[in-house]
N, C-alpha and C positions, 0 to 999 in steps of 0.2 A: 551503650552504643552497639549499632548491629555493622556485619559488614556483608557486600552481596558482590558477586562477578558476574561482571553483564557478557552478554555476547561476542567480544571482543578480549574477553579474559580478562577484562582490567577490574582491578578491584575497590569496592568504594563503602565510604562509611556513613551511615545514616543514625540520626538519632532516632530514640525507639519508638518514636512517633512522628512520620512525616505532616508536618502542616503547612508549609508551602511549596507548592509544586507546578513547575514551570514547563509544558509540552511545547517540543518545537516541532513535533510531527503527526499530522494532522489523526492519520490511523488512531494511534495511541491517543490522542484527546478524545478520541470517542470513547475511545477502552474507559478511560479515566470518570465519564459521565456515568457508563452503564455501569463501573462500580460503585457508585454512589458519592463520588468525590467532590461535589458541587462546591462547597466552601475552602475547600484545601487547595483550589486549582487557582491557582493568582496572575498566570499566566498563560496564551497559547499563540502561535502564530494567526499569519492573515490571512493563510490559508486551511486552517481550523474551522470548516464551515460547518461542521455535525459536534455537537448540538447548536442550532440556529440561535440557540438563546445564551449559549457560550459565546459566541461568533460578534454579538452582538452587545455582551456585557463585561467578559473579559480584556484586559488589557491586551492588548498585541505586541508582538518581539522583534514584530517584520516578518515576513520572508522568510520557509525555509535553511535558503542559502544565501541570506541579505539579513542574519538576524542584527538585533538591534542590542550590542554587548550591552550600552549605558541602561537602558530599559530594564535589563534583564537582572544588572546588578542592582540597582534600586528596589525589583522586586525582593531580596535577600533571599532568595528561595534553598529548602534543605534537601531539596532532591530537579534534577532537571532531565527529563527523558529525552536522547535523541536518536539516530540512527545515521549508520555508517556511509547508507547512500543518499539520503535526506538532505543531509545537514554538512557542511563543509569542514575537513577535517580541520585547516586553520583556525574556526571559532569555535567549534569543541574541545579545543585543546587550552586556548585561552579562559575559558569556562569552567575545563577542568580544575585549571589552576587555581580558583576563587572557590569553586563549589562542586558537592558531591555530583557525577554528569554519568548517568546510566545507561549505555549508547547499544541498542537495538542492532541485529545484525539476521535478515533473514531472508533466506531463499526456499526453504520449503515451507510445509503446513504445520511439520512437529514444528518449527523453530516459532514459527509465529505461537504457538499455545506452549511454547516455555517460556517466550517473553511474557503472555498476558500470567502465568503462574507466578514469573518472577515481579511482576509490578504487582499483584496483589497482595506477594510475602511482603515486598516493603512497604508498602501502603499498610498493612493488616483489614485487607479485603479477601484474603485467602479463600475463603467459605466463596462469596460470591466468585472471584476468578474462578472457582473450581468448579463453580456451577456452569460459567460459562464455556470451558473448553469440555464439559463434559458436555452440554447442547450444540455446540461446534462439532465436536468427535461425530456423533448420532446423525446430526444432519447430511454430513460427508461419505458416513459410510464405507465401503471399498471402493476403492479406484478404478475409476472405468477403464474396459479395454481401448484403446486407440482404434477409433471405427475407421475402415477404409475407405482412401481417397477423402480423407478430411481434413486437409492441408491447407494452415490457415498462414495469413501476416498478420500482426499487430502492432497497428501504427499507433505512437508517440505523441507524431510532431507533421508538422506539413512541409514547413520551408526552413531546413532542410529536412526531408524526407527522412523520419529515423524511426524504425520499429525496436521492437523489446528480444533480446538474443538470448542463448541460452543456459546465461547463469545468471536468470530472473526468477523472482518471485513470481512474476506474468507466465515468465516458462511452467512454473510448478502447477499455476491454478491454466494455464493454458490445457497440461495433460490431467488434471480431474477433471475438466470440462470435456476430454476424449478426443483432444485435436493435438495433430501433428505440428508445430511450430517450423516453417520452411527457411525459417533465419538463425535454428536452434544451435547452430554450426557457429556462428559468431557471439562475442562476448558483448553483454550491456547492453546498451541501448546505442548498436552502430548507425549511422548513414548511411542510407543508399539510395542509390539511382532510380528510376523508372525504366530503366534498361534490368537492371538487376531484380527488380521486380516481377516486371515482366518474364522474365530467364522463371526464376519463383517457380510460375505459375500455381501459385496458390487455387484452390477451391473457394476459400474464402477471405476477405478483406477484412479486418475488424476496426473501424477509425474509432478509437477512443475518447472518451467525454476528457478526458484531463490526461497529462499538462496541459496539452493543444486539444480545444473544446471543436472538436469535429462535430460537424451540422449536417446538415441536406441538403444544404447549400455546397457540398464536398463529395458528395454521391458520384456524381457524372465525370468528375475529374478523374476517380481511381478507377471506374466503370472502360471507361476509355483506355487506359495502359492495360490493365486486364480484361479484355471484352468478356470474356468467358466465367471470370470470378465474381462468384456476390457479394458485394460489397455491404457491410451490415453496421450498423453505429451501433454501439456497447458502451456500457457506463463505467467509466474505468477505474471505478472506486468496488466495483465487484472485483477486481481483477486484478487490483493493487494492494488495497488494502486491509493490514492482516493483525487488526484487530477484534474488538468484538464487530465488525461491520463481517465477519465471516459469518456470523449467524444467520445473515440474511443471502450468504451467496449461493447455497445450494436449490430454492426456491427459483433465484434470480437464472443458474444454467436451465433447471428442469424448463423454466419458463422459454427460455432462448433457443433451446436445443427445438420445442416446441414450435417456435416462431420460425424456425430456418427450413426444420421439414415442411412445414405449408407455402411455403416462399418459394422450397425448392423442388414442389410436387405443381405451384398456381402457374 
């Protein structure tokens, strides 16, 4: 028997070879593919869309925060990954009580590549985890400066109007991306107005692909409370999620940062 402390300090016992393992958060199912884990994953949410062929074949648990207890205990599984803002602390705790529950806890970029270190020690994927926060580390590089007058929002949600604050993981990759978050002042993911928006005055608008899947259909709406801001759609799986989906976000800023100067020179 092994034991490991997840990000939360709690501490859990694993057999010396995990073989059924239940994701209830989407990030970390991906993590779980790119280590090679195909046959040991028996479970993942509904909103587990990467790998499309997990999504498609795997059992689902429900819902993040709607997971499905009877499902999950039927799967019998000997490890179950979740996380602190993900998943609801009332059904992880119930979870807990039945099975070993591993619960993710992360607001910068170390924390994200100690989690994918620690699912690989339990898993005995180590070699490849370590390959991949060593391709993560390289692609990230140093931290950009915070370029000026680059004062973004980062919307959430639409009805009620809620951007990402600043004790986000969104905050963290918001400043490697070299913008100023104008709502960095408040915690989580608050409410606000189109008055308080506006007050903002942000440079730039960001509507996010997920939770709330903002369209172009949603352009002229934010265009309107800030005339002056451009308003830009981003895929908020760069921006959220902090598994191995980080390998592909440094491409994904170089690319954007790209797109905004021509947008903000045309």
């Amino acid at each position: 028997m092994r034991q490991f402390t997840d990000q939360l300090s709690r501490t859990i016992t694993l057999t010396d070879e995990v073989k059924r393992i239940v994701s209830v958060v989407p990030s970390q199912t991906e993590l779980l593919f790119d280590l090679g884990l195909d046959e040991r994953v028996v479970g993942i949410t509904r909103f587990c869309v990467r790998p499309e062929s997990w999504f498609k074949a795997k059992t689902r648990v429900g819902g993040t925060k709607q997971l499905k207890l009877d499902v999950i205990r039927e799967l019998q599984s000997d490890l179950i990954l979740a996380n602190k803002e993900e998943n609801t602390e009332e059904q992880i705790a119930q979870l807990a009580d039945e099975f070993p529950v591993w619960v993710s806890d992360v607001h910068h970029l170390d924390d994200a590549l100690n989690m994918i270190a620690s699912v690989g020690e339990m898993t005995n994927t180590t070699a490849r985890a370590l390959q991949i926060i060593s391709d993560i580390r390289q692609g990230f590089g140093e931290p950009p400066v915070t370029e000026r007058n680059q004062a973004v929002a980062y919307l959430i949600w639409r009805n009620p109007m809620m951007v990402a604050g600043g004790d986000t993981f969104i905050q963290h990759m918001l400043t490697r991306f070299g913008k100023k978050n104008v709502f960095a002042n408040l915690s989580r993911y608050p409410t606000v107005t189109a008055d308080q928006l506006r007050v903002a005055n942000p440079e730039f608008i960001f509507l996010s692909s997920e939770p709330f899947p903002f369209s172009e259909k949603h352009l002229n709406e934010f265009r309107s409370i800030c005339p002056d801001a451009q308003v830009v759609l981003v895929d908020g799986q760069m921006f959220s999620w902090y598994g191995s989906r980080l390998l592909y976000v440094p491409k994904y800023f170089s690319d954007l940062k790209q797109s905004l100067r021509i947008q903000t020179t045309a």
